[in-house]
KEFI-771720 format. One record per residue (C-alpha): x, y, z; residue number from 1. Coordinates in pm, 1 decimal. Example, Ala and Ser with C-alpha at 12.3 -4.5 7.8 and 13.67 -1.06 7.14 Angstrom:
+----------+----------+----------+-----+
:       px :       py :       pz : pos :
+----------+----------+----------+-----+
:   1230.0 :   -450.0 :    780.0 :   1 :
:   1367.0 :   -106.0 :    714.0 :   2 :
+----------+----------+----------+-----+
//
This chain:
+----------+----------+----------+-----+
:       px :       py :       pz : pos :
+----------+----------+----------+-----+
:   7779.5 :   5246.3 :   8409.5 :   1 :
:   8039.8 :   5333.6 :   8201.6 :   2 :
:   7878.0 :   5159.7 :   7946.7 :   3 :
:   7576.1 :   5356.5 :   7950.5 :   4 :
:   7716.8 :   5721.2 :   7957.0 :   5 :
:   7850.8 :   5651.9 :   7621.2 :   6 :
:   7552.8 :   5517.0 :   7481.4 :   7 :
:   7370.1 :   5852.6 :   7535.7 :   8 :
:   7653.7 :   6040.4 :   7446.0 :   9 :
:   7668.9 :   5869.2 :   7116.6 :  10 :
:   7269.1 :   5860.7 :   7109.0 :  11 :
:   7274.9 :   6242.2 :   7153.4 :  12 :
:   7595.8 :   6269.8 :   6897.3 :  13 :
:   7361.1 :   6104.5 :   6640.0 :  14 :
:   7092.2 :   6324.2 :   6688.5 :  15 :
:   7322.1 :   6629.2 :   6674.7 :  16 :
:   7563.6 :   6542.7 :   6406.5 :  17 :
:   7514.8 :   6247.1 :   6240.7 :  18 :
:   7864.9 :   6227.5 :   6022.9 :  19 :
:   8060.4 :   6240.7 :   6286.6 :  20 :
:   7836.3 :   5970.3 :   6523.6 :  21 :
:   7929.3 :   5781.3 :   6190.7 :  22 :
:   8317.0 :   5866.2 :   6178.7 :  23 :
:   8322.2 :   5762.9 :   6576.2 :  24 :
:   8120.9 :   5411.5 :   6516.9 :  25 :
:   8365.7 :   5324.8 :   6219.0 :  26 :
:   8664.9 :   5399.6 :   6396.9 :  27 :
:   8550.4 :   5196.5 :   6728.9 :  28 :
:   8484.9 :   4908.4 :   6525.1 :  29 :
:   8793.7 :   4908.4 :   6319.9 :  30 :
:   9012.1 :   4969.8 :   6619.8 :  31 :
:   9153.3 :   5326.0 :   6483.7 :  32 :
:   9412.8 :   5491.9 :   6675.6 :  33 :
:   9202.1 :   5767.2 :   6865.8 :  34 :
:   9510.0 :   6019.6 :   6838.4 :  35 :
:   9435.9 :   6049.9 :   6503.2 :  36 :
:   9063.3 :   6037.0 :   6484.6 :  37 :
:   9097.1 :   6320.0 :   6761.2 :  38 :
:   9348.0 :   6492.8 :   6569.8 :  39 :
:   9123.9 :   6438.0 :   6234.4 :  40 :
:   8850.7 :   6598.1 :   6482.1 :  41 :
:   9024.0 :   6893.6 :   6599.1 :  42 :
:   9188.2 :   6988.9 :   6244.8 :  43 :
:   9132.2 :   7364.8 :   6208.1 :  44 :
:   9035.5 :   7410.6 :   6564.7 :  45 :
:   9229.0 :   7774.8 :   6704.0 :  46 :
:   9464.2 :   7758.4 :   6985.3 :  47 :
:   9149.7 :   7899.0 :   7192.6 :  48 :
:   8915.8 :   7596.8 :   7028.2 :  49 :
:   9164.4 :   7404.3 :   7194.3 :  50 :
:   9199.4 :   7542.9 :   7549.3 :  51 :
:   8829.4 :   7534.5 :   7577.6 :  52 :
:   8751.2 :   7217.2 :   7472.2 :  53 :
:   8967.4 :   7073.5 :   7701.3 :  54 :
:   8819.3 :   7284.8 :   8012.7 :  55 :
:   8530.7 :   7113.7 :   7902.9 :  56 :
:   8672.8 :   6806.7 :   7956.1 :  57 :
:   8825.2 :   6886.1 :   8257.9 :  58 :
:   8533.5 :   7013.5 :   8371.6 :  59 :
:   8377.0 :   6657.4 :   8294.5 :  60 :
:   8589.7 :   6525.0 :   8490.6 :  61 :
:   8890.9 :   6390.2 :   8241.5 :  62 :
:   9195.9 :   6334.1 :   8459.7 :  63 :
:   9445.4 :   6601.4 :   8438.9 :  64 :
:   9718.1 :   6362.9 :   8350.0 :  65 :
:   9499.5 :   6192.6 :   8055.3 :  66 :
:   9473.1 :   6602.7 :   7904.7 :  67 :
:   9830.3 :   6667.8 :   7947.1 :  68 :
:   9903.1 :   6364.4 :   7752.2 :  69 :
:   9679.9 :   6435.9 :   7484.9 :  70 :
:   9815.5 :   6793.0 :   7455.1 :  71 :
:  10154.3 :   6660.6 :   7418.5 :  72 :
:  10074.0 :   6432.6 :   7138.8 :  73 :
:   9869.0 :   6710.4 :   6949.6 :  74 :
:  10233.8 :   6863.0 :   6947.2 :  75 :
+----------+----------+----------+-----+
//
């Protein structure tokens, strides 16, 4: 199942933005640290960029914990 969620997501990613589908694929297949392609991501996103992308995700349904983590390491 899991499986398949990303596949759309990365099918609709394509569709939408095609050089960042890209940046994703490489780094998946090259086993990049995701810190840093999220970080490489997020460069020059605003503090509010920030909060609302991850209400998104929380919203989505990323565990709390996961965030909190992930906003720690941004620091």
């Amino acid at each position: 199942m899991n499986n398949q969620i990303v596949t759309m997501l990365m099918n609709q990613l394509k569709a939408k933005n095609p050089q960042m589908y890209q940046m994703i694929e490489q780094a998946r297949q090259g086993n990049a640290d995701p810190m840093q392609l999220f970080k490489q991501v997020t460069n020059g996103y605003t503090p509010e960029d920030m909060n609302n992308l991850y209400s998104k995700a929380k919203q989505m349904g990323f565990p709390e914990d996961a965030l909190q983590q992930i906003q720690n390491n941004m620091k």
